[in-house]
N, C-alpha and C positions, 0 to 999 in steps of 0.2 A: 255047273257051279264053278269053274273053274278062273272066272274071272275075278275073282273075291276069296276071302280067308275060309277056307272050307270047315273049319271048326266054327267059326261065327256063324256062317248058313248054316248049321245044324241046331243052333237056338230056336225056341219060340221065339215067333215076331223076332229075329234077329234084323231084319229091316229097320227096325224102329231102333238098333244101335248102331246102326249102322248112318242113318239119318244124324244122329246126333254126334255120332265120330266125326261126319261131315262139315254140320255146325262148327264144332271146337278146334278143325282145322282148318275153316276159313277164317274163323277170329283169329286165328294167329299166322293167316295171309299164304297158308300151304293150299293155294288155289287149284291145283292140278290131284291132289290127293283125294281135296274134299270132293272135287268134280266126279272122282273115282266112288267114292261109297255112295256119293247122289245115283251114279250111274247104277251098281251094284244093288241098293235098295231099291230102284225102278224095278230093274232084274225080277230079284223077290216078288216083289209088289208091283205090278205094272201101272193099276189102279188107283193107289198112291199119291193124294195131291200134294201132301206136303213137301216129299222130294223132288216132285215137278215145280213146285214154285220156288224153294230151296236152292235148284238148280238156276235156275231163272235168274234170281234174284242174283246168285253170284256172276253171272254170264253179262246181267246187268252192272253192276262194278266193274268189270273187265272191261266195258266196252262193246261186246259182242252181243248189240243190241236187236236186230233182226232173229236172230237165236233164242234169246230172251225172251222175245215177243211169243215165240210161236210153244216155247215153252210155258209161259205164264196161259197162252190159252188151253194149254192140252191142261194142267192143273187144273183149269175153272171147268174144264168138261166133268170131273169129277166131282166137284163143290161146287158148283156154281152161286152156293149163297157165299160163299165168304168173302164178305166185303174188305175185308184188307190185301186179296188177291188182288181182285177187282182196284183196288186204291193203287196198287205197284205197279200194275199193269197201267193206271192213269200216268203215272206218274212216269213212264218209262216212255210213252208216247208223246210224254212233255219233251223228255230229253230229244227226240227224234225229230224235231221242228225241222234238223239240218239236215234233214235225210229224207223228207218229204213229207212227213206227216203235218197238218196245217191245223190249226184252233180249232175248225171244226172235227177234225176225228179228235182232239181233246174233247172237248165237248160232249163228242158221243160215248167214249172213255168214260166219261162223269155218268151221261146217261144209263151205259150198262148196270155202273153200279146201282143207280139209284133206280132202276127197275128191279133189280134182281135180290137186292138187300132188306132189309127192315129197317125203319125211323129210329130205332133206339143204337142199332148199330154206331159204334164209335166215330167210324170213318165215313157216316153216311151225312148227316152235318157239314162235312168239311168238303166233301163232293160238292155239295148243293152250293156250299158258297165260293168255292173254286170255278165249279159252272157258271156263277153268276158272273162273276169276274172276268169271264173268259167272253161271256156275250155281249156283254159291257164292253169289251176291247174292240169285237166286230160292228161297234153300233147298233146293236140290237138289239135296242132300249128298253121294250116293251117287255120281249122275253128276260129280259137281264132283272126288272123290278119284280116281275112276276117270280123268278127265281130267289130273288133276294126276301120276298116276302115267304118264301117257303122255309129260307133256310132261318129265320127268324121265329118264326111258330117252330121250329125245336129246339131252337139256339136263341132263345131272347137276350144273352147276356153277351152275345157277338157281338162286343164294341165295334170292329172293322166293320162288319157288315150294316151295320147303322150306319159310322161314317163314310161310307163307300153308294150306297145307297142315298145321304144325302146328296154326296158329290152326284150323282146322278141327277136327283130331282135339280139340282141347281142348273145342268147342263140343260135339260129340257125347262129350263125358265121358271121351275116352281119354286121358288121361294119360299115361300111359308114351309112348305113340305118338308124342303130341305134342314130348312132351321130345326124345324121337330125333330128331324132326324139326329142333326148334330148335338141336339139338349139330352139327347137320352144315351149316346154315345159319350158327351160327356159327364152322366150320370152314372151310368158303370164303368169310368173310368176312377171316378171320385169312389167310388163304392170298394173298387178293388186297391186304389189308394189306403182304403183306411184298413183293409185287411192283412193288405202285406206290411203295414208299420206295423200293424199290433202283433205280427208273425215276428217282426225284427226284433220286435222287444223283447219276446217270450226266448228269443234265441240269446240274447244278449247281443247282437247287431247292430247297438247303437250307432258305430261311424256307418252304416249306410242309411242311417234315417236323416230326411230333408225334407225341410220347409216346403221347399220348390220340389212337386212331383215330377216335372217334367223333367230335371236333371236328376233325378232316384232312377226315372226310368234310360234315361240316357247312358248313367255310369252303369249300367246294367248289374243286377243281385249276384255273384259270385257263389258259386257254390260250398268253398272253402272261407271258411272265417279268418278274418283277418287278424293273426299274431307277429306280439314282437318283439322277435328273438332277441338276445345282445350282439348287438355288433362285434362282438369276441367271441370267435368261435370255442376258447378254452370256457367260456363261460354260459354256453347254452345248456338248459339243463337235462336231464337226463328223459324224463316223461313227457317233456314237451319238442323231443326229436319223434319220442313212442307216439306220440298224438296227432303231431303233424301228418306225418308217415301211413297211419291207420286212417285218417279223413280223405288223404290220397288215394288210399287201398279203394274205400269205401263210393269214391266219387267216379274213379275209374269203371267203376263193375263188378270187382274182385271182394272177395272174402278177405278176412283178416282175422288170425289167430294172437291175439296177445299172450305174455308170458303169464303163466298161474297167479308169480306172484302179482304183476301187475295187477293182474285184472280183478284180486280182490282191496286193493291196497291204494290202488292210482286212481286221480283224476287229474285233469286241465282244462280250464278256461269253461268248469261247472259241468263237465262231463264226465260221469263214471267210464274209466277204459273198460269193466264188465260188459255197459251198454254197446258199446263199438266190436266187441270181439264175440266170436264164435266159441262158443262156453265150453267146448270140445274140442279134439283136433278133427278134423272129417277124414284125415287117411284110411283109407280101406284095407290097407293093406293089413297083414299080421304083427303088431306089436308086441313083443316082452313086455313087461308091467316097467322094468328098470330101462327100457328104450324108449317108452311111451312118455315114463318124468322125465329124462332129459332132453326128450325135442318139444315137449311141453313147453317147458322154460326159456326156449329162446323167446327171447326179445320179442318179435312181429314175424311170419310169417303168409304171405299173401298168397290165395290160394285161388284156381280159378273154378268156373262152372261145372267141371269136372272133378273136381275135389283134389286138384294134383298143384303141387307149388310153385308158384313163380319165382321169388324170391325168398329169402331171409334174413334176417336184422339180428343185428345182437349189437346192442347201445354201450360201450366202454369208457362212460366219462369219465369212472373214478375206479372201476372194480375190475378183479383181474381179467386179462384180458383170456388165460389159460382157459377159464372155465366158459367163455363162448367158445371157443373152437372146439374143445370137448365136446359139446352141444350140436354142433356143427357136422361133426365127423358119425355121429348117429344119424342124423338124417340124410347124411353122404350114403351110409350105408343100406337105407331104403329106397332112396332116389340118386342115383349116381350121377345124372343128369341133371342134377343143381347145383356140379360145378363152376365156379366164375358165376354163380347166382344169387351165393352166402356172403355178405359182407359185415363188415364189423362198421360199426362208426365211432369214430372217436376225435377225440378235441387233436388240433396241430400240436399241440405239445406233446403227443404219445406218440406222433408219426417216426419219432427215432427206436422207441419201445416196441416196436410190432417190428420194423423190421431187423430189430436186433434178436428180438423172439423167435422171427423165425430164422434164422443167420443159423441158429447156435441151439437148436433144440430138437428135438426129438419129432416133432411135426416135418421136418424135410426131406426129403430121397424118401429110399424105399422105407416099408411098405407106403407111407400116409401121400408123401409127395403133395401136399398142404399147400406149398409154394405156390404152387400152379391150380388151386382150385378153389384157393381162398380170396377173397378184394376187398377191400376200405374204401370208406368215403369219409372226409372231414365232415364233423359237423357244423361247418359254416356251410357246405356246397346244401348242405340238407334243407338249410333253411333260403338257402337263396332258391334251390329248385321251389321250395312252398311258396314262395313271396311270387317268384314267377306266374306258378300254375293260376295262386289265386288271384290272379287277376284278372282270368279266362274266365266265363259265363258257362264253355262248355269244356270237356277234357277227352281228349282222345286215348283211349286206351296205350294203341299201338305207338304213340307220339309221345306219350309219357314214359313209357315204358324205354323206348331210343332217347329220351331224357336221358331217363338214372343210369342205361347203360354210359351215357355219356361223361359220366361222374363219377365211377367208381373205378378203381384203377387198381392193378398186383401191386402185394409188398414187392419193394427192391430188396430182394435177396443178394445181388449179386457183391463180391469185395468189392 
């Protein structure tokens, strides 16, 4: 046992936290650590598919694709029904075109899964019409419609695979065939047209509702709603930095703890902040009752899949600034490692007020030494990072995240 925490191998199934310690340190790209508890939980558990493909999967981000491969198969020696194995392993063979592997071991890739899977399976659909695709590129027309007609008896609403299927019939000269094809492709096209306006409207969405579907689908649906701030950053208001901030939290992957009072008190742009936040704080840790109200109250707090904190907000447009850093210095003292992670935001006209506060107060040197663990961000950068993001379809955690670190900066303490 020596190559792992010997107090953890002494748990039940300690494997299975050790898997998941793996997980939460590959989301945050400590690649060589997580490599290590994938290893360690093999150890435990030899047997073990999910840290054999776990392993894999990251081997496959690095690069280290040969690796990958042969670890994605020893996983499926274990499970061999699990069609998302199966779908990784396609997919990782895709990557490998430049290393020798040709369309047909894609192909067969598709094959495995769909011998070894069930029709209701999520990823088994997507096989079939990936395989068709792929025999369609060899000329291998017969098998490519015959495929396409499979993935269609469980997927009738596969616009692509109608249009793609037409394109086929047209290539071997049928016409008529083709056209049916393209009429019912552009039937559930119309169909999901009318679903996602009636979705925009129930959102309040209305600037991405248009006449013209094809330019709705072109500007692509944004995940964050489109707000708009004042162009004065002294005049952004206070719950629509908390709101912004939380749709962020929310769109990234993370948890979000709004402050008490907010969350019985706030709304923006027709959304309760109660709806957006976690009704509790998830810390595991042990709280005082009088530690507990005052990390409560911060502003936003974004929390990740392990229930431990990314960040923290405390919104100062108008109210003292004293009583977020009070708020601040409590959850310092649970999590020490969410220094340079606490920031305050406030309007440019207090940026002379923070750093006079801390110039000349009790929060610097020893013990707190606050200077160095505290940051700000304007709230104009707040809303240019929203304006930004929401313009993206999709958001990267770890991209967004080297966003905000990019925007928030120490007070200048110095004369």
């Amino acid at each position: 046992m020596s190559s792992f925490n010997d107090s953890l191998a002494s748990e039940p199934h300690c494997y299975l936290t050790l898997n998941a310690k793996g997980l939460a340190l590959a989301n945050t790209r400590k690649y060589e650590e997580a490599l290590k508890c994938f290893d360690d939980a093999i150890q435990l558990e030899p047997e073990w598919f999910a840290a054999w493909a776990n392993r894999a999967c990251l081997e496959k981000e690095e690069g280290d694709w040969e690796t990958a491969l042969q670890n994605y198969n020893k996983a499926l020696e274990f499970d061999p029904s699990s069609a998302e194995i199966w779908f990784e392993r396609a997919e990782l063979v895709s990557c490998m075109k430049d290393e020798g592997k040709t369309r047909e071991d894609l192909i067969n890739a598709y094959n495995d899964l769909i011998a070894k899977c069930i029709p209701d399976d999520y990823y088994y659909p997507m096989a079939l019409y990936l395989r068709s695709g792929e025999l369609y590129m060899l000329g291998r027309y017969d098998e490519a419609l015959k495929s396409y007609d499979s993935t269609l008896i469980i997927d009738p609403d596969n616009n692509d695979a109608w249009e793609e299927k037409g394109n086929l019939f047209k290539e071997l000269g049928r016409i008529e065939e083709s056209e049916v094809c393209y009429a019912k492709a552009r039937s559930i096209l119309r169909e999901i047209e009318k679903k996602c306006v009636e979705l925009l409207r129930n959102l309040g969405r209305y600037d991405l509702i248009d006449r013209n579907w094809k330019n709705l689908i072109e500007r692509h649906i944004s995940i964050l709603p489109k707000l708009n701030f004042s162009e004065d950053g002294n005049k952004i208001n206070h719950d629509e930095i908390i709101y912004a901030l939380a749709k962020i939290t929310l769109a990234i992957g993370l948890q979000v703890h709004i402050g008490k009072k907010e969350q019985s008190t706030s709304t923006w742009n027709g959304e309760a902040f109660r709806n957006l936040s976690l009704s509790n704080l998830p810390i595991q840790k042990t709280l005082k009752d009088w530690e507990r109200d005052k990390i409560q109250q911060i502003d936003l707090i974004w929390f990740d899949s392990s229930n431990d904190p990314v960040y923290a907000f405390e919104v100062e447009t108008t109210t003292t600034i004293v009583s977020g850093i009070d708020r601040f210095i409590e959850l310092l003292k649970i999590y020490p490692n969410m220094a340079k992670k606490i920031v305050l935001i406030i309007p440019p006209k207090r940026l002379n007020k923070i750093n006079k506060l801390l110039k000349e107060s009790h929060y610097i040197g020893l013990p707190l030494y606050m200077e160095n663990k505290l940051m700000y961000c304007l709230s104009d950068h707040i809303s240019q990072i929203y304006q930004n993001l929401s313009d993206k379809t999709n958001l990267d955690l770890q991209k967004v995240l080297e966003t905000i670190s990019n925007f928030i900066v120490s007070p200048n303490t110095s004369e």
